[in-house]
C-alpha positions in Angstrom: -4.4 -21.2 6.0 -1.1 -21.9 4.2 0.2 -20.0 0.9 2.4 -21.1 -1.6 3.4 -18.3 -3.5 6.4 -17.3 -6.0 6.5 -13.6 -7.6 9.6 -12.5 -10.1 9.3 -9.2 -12.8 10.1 -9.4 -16.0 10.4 -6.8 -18.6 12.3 -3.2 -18.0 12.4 -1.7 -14.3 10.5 1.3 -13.7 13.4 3.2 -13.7 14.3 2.2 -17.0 17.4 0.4 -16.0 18.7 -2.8 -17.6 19.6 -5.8 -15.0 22.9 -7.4 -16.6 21.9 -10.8 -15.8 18.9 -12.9 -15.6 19.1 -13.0 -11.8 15.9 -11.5 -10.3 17.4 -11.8 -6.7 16.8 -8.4 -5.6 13.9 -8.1 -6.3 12.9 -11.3 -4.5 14.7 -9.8 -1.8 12.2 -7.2 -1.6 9.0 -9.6 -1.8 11.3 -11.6 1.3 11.1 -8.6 3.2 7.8 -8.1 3.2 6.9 -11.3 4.4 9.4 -11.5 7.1 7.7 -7.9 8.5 4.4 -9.1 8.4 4.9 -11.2 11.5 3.3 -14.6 10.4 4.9 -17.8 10.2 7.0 -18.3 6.8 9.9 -20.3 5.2 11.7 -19.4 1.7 12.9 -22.3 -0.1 14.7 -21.8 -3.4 11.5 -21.9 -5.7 8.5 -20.3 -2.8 7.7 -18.9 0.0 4.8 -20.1 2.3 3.3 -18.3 4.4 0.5 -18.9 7.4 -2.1 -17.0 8.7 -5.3 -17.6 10.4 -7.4 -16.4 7.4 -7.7 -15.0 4.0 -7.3 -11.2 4.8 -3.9 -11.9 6.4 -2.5 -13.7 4.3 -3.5 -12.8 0.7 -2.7 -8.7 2.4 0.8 -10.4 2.8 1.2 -11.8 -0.8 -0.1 -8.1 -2.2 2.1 -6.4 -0.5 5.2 -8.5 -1.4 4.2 -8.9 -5.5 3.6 -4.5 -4.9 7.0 -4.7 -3.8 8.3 -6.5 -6.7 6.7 -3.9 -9.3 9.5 -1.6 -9.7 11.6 -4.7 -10.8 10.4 -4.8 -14.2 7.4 -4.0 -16.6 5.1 -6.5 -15.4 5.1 -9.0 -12.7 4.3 -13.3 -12.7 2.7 -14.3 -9.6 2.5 -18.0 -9.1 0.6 -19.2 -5.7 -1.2 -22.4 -4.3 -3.3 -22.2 -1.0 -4.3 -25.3 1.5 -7.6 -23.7 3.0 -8.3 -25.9 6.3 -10.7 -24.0 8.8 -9.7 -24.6 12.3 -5.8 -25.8 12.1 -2.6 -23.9 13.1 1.1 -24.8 13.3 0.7 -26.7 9.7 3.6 -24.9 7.7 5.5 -27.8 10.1 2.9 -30.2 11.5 2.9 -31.0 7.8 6.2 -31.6 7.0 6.4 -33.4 10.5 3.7 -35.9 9.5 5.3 -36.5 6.5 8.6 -37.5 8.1 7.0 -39.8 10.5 5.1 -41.6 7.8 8.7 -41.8 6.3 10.0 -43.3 9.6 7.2 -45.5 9.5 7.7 -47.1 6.2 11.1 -48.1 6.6 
């Protein structure tokens, strides 16, 4: 099972704090970190992280865990995520990309 998922605050952080600019880096950073810890495959691009997992419990624990460690960001949190459910395949988060390439290679 691969996720697509994208988490940012918004609003005042816990702590009351104002961020002086619009960046929401850190606390990206913290969501990151999650995902890297949990052990399953992963790649951050600019906009998502996916994430793969051999089912639902593994991976959706992953994604709670890194929008929990957004929370003290900001008032509320977004959490943005798309999911590509196929029973009995591994390895996609690059099998994908690599089928993709090849029907590139392919067509030219």
């Amino acid at each position: 099972m691969l996720i697509a998922f994208s988490v940012a605050p918004s609003g005042t952080p816990s702590d009351g704090s104002e961020r002086s600019d619009a960046s929401v880096h850190d606390a990206v950073a913290a969501a990151v970190r999650v995902v890297r810890e949990s052990g399953l495959a992963h790649r951050t691009t600019s906009m998502f992280t996916e994430i793969e997992g051999p089912d639902w419990d593994s991976v959706m624990d992953v994604v709670k865990r890194a929008t929990e460690a957004v929370m003290p960001f900001g008032s509320r949190v977004s959490l943005v995520l798309k999911a590509d459910i196929r029973p009995g395949y591994s390895g996609e988060l690059d099998a994908k990309i690599e089928r993709l390439e090849a029907a590139m290679d392919d067509s030219e």
